[in-house]
C-alpha positions in Angstrom: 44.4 44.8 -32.9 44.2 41.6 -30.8 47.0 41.4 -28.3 47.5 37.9 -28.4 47.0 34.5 -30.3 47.3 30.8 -28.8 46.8 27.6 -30.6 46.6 24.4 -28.9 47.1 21.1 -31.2 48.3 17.7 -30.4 47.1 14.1 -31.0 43.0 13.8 -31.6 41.3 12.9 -28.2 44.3 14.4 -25.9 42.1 16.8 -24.6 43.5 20.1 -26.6 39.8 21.2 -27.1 39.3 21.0 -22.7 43.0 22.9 -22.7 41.9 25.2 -25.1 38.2 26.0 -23.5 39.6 26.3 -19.7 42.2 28.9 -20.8 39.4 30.7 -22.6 37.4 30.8 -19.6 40.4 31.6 -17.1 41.8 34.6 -19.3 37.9 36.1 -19.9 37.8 35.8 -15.6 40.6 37.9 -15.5 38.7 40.6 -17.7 40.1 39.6 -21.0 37.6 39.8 -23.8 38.1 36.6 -25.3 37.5 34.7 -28.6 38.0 30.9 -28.5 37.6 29.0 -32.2 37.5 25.5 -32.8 38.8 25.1 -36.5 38.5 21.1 -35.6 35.8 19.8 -37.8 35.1 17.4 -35.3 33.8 20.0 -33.2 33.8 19.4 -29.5 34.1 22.9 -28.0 30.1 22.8 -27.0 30.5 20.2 -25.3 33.4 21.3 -23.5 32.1 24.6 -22.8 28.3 22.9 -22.7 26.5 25.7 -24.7 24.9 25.7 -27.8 27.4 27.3 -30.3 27.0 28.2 -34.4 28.9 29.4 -37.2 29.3 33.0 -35.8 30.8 33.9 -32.4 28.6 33.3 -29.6 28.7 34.8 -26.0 29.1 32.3 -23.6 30.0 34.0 -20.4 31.2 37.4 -19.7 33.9 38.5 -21.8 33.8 35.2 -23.4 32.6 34.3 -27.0 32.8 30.8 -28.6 32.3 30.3 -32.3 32.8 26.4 -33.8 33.7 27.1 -37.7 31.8 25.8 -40.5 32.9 25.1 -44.0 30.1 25.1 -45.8 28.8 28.6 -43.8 32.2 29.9 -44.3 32.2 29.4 -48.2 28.9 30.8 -48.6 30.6 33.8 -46.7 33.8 34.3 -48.3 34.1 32.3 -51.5 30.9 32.8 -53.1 32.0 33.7 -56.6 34.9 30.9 -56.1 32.3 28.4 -55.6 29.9 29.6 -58.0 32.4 28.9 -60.6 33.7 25.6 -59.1 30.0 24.1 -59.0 29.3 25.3 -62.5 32.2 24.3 -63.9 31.4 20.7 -62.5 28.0 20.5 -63.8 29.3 21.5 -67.4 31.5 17.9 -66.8 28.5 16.0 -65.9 28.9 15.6 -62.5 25.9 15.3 -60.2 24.6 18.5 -58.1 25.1 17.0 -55.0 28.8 15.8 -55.9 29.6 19.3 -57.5 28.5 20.3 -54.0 31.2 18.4 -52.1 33.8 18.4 -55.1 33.2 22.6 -54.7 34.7 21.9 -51.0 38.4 21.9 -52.3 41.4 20.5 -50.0 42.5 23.2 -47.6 39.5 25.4 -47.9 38.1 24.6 -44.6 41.7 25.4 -42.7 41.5 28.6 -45.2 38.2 29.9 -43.9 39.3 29.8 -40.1 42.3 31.3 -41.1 40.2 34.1 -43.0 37.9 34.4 -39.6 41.1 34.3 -37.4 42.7 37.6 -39.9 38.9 39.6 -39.4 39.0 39.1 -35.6 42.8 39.8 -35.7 42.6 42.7 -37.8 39.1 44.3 -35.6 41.0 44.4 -32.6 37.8 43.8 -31.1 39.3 40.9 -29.1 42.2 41.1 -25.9 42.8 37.4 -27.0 41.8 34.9 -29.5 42.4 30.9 -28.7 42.0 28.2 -31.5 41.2 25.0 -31.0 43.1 23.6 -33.9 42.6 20.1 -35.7 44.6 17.3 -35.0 48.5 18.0 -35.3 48.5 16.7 -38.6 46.1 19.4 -39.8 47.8 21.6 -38.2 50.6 22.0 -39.4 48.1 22.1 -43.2 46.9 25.2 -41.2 50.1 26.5 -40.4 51.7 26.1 -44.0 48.2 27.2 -46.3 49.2 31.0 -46.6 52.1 30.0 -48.0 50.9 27.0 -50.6 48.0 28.7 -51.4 50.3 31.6 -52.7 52.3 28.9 -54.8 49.0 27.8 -56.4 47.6 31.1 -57.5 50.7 32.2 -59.3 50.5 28.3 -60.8 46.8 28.3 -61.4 46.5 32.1 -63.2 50.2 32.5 -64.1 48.9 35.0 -66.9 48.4 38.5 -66.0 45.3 39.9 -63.7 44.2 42.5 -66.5 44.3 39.4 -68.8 42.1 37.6 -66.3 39.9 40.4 -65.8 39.5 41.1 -69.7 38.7 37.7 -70.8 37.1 36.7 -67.7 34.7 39.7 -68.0 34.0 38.3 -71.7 33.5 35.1 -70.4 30.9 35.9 -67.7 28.6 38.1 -69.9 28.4 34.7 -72.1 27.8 32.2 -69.9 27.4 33.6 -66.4 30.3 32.0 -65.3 32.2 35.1 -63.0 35.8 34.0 -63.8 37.2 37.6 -63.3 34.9 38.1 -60.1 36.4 34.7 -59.0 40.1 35.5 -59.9 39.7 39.0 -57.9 38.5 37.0 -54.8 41.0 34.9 -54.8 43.6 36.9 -54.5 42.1 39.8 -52.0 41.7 36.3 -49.9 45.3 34.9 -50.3 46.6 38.7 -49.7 44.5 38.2 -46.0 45.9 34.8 -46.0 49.8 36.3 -45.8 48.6 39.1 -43.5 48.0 36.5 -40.7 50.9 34.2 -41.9 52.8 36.7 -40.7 50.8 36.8 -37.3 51.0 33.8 -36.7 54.9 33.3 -37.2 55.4 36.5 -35.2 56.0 34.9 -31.5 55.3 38.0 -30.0 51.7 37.8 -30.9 50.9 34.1 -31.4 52.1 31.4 -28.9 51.1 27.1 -29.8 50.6 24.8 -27.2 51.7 21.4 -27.4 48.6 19.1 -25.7 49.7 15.9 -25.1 49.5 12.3 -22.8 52.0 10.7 -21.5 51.4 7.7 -24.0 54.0 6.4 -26.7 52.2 7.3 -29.9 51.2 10.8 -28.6 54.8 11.7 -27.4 55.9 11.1 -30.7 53.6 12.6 -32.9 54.0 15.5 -30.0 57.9 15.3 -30.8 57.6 15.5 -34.7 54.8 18.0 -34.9 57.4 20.8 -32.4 59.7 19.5 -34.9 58.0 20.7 -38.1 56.6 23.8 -35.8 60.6 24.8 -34.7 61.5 24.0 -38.4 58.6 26.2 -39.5 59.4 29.0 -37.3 56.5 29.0 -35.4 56.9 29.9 -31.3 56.1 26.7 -29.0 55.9 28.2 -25.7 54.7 25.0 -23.8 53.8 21.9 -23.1 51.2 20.1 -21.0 50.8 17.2 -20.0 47.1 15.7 -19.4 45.3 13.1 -17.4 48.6 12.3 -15.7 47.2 9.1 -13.2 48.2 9.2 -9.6 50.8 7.1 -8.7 49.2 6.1 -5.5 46.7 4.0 -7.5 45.5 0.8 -5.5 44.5 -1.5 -8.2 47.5 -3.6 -8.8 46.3 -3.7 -11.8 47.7 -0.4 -13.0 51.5 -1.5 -12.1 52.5 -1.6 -15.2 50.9 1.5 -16.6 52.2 3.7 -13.8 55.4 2.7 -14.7 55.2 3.3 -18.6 54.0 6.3 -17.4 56.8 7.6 -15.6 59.0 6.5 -18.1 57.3 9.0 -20.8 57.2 11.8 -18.5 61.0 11.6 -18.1 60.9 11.5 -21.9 58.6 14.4 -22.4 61.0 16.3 -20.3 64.2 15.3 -21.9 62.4 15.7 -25.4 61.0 19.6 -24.8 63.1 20.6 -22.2 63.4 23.9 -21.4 60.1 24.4 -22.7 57.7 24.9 -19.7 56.1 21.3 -19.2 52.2 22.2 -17.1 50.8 19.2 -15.8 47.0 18.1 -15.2 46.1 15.4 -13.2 43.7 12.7 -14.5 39.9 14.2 -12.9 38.2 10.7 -12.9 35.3 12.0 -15.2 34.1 13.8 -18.1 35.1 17.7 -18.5 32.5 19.8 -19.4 31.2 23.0 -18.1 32.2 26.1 -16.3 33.4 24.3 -12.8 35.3 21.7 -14.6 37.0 23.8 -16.6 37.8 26.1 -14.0 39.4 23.3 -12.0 41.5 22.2 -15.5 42.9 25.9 -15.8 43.6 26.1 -11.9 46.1 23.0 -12.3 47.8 24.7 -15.9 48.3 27.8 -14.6 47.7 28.6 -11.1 48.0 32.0 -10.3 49.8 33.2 -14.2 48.4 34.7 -16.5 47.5 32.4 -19.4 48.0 35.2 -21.5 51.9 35.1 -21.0 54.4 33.6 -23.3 55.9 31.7 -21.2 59.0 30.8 -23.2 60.1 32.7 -26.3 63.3 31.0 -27.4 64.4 29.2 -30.5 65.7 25.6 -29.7 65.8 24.1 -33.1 67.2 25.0 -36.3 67.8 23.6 -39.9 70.3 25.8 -42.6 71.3 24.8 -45.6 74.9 26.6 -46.7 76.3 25.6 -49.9 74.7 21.9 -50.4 75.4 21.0 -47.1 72.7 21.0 -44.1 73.6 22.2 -40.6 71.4 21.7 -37.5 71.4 23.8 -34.5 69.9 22.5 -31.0 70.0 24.7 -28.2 71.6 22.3 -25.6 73.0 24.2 -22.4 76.4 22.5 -20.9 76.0 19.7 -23.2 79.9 20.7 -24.2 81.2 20.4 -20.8 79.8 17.0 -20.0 80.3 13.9 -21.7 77.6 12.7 -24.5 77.5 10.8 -27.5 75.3 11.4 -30.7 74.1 9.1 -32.8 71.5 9.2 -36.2 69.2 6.4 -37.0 67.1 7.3 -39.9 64.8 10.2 -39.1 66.1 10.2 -35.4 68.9 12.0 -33.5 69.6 10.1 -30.3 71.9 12.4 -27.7 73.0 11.0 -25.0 74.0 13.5 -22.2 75.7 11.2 -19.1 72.7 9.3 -17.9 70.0 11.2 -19.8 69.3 10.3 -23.1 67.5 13.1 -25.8 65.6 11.9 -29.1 65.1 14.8 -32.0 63.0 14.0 -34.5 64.8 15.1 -38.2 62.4 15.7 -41.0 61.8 13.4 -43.2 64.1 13.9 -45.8 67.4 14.6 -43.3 66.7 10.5 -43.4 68.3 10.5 -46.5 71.6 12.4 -45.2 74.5 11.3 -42.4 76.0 13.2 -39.2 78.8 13.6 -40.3 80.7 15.7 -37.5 79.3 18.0 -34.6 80.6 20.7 -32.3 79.4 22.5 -29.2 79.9 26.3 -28.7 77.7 29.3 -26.7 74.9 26.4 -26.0 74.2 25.3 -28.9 74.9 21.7 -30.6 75.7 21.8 -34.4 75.3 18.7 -36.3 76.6 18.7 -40.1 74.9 16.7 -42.7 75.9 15.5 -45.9 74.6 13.0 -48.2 76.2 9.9 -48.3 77.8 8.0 -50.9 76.4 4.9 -52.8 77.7 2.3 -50.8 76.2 -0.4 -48.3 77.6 1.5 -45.0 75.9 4.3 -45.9 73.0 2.4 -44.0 75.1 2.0 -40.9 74.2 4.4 -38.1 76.3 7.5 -38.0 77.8 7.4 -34.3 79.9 10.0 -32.8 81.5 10.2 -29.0 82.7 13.9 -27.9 
C-alpha cells in the first residue's frame, strides 16, 4: 500500500495547487514514485506542472504521474448503474435530456469519485506517495466529511433490507430496465470503499494536510476556521506555509502600508498555529509554472527534508462533550505559569498570554454557549462551556483573568 498521503487546501488562488505540484516534483527527485491529484474542479495542476493532463494518471516526469479528476469520466467509471437509474428516473418526470444529465451529477459525487480514485491508488500500493490538490477549504472539508454522510444517506435512502432491495429491484428491472438492485449493490460496495479511506485519511500516520495560506486577513481566517474544523474532525495538520510573502526591503513607498499589514499577520499566523511548523515562500515576481519554477518553490518549503515527513504529529485542539456540558482542550505550553486572560466573543476565543495575544476559532454552534471557567494543567488549557440562561447578559462577553 501507499506509504503516505498529503493534502494541501486553503483559500482559492493561494497557491495550494503550486504547493501541491512542487512537492510532487521534489519527493519523485528523491526516487519516490509519486501520484499528485487535483480533485479542484477548477483544475490548474497543467498549468502548474505545464503538461497536458486527462482523466487518468499521466507520467509527467520520472517517477512522477499527474492525473486532474473528472466528474463526468469518473461517473461513467464508477457509477454507471447509479446514473443509469438517476437519468431515467428524471426522464420518467419530464425533465429534459440535457438537464437529467446535469441533475444525474448529484451534490458530493464529484468529491466521492476522487475519493474512490484516491482508495484504488491507496489500496494498489502502486504509489510511494499520493498528493491531492484539494478544492477550496470549503470543499474540503465536504471531502473530508463524505464517507461519513454518505453512510447516513444510504441507511436513510434504502432503510429496508438489501434482500428486499435486490428482490423487488430485480422485479423492477426485468419490467422497465430500470437496474434498481444493480444500483443499490453499487452503492454500497462504493460507500464500503468510501469508509476504507475515511479511515486513511484520519489515520495521521498515513495522511498529513497542509494548510496553504497568504498572509492576508480573509485567508488567515478562513486558514484559522478550516484547522479548526480539521482538529475538531480529527484529521492531522502537520503544517503551515506561508506564500508570496513580499520582501520587506521593497522601494516603492507605495507598499508602506502593506508591508506592514503584512507583518502584522505573520505574527498572527504564528500565534494562531503555533507549534505547527510555519514554511515560508517568498513572493517570485512572476508566474509559476514548469519544472524550474517549481523546483525553486520546493527548495524554499523544504530545503534539504524530506517532503515526505510528518513534520508535526500532535493534537492541539479538542472538543468533548461529558454529560451536557462541553469542554475544550488547547494544547498551550507554560500558558499556566504566566499571566493571561481569556475571553469569548461569539465564535471566537481570544487568549491573551503577556504581550501575545491567540484567537481560536469555536465552531459555530459553541457561539451559542459561555466560558464559564478554565484551568491549566500538563500543557493543556481547559475551557468549560455551558449554555447560558435567558437573560440579556447572556450576550455580554464571557471574560476571565487567571
Amino acid at each position: 500500500m501507499a506509504k503516505r498521503i498529503l493534502l494541501f487546501t486553503g483559500k482559492g488562488g493561494v497557491g495550494k495547487t503550486t504547493c501541491a505540484a512542487a512537492t510532487a516534483l521534489k519527493a519523485a527527485q528523491r526516487g519516490y514514485k509519486t501520484l499528485v491529484i487535483s480533485s479542484d474542479p477548477a483544475h490548474s495542476l497543467a498549468d502548474a506542472l505545464d503538461q497536458q493532463l486527462g482523466p487518468e494518471p499521466r507520467q509527467v516526469q520520472p517517477n512522477l504521474f499527474a492525473q486532474e479528476v473528472d466528474l463526468f469520466y469518473s461517473m461513467k467509471k464508477y457509477w454507471g448503474n447509479i446514473r443509469e437509474l438517476l437519468l431515467l428516473v428524471f426522464k420518467w418526470q419530464g425533465i429534459s435530456e440535457i438537464a437529467a444529465e446535469e441533475l444525474a451529477a448529484l451534490p458530493g459525487m464529484g468529491e466521492a469519485s476522487a475519493l474512490l480514485w484516491l482508495e484504488m491508488f491507496y489500496s494498489s500500493g502502486e504509489y510511494d506517495l499520493i498528493i491531492i490538490d484539494s478544492a477550496p477549504t470549503g470543499e474540503t472539508l465536504t471531502f473530508l466529511t463524505l464517507p461519513q454522510v454518505t453512510e447516513w444517506w444510504l441507511t436513510q435512502a434504502f432503510p429496508f433490507q438489501k434482500l428486499a432491495v435486490q428482490t423487488v429491484g430485480y422485479a423492477v428491472r426485468k419490467t422497465t430496465g430500470i437496474p434498481v438492485d444493480k444500483g443499490y449493490l453499487e452503492l454500497k460496495t462504493l460507500f464500503e470503499k468510501l469508509k476504507i479511506i475515511h479511515k486513511v485519511l484520519s489515520n495521521p500516520e498515513i495522511t498529513s494536510i497542509r494548510l496553504v495560506m497568504n498572509p492576508e486577513k480573509m485567508v488567515v481566517q478562513e486558514a484559522r476556521r478550516a484547522y479548526t474544523y480539521l482538529q475538531l474532525y480529527g484529521y492531522g495538520v502537520d503544517s503551515v506555509i506561508v506564500n508570496r510573502i513580499l520582501p520587506e526591503t521593497l522601494s516603492d513607498p507605495g507598499w508602506e502600508k502593506y508591508l506592514e499589514a503584512q507583518q502584522g499577520y505573520l505574527r498572527e499566523i504564528h500565534n494562531s498555529f503555533s507549534p505547527l511548523p510555519i514554511l515560508t515562500i517568498p513572493h517570485l515576481q512572476q508566474e509559476v509554472f514548469g519544472q524550474e519554477l517549481l523546483e525553486q518553490i520546493a527548495e524554499q518549503i523544504y530545503a534539504e527534508r524530506d517532503p515526505t515527513e510528518i513534520f508535526f504529529n500532535e493534537k492541539t485542539y479538542e472538543l468533548k462533550l461529558e454529560d451536557g456540558v462541553y469542554f475544550l482542550h488547547l494544547k498551550l505550553p507554560f500558558a499556566g505559569e504566566m499571566n493571561y486572560t481569556l475571553e469569548q466573543y461569539g465564535e471566537q476565543l481570544v487568549i491573551q498570554i503577556q504581550n501575545q495575544r491567540r484567537n481560536y476559532l469555536l465552531p459555530t454552534f459553541l457561539s451559542y454557549y459561555r466560558a464559564v471557567e478554565h484551568h491549566w494543567k500538563d500543557n493543556w488549557l481547559t475551557v468549560r462551556f455551558e449554555a447560558p440562561p435567558d437573560s440579556p447578559e447572556s450576550a455580554a462577553p464571557a471574560s476571565q483573568t487567571s
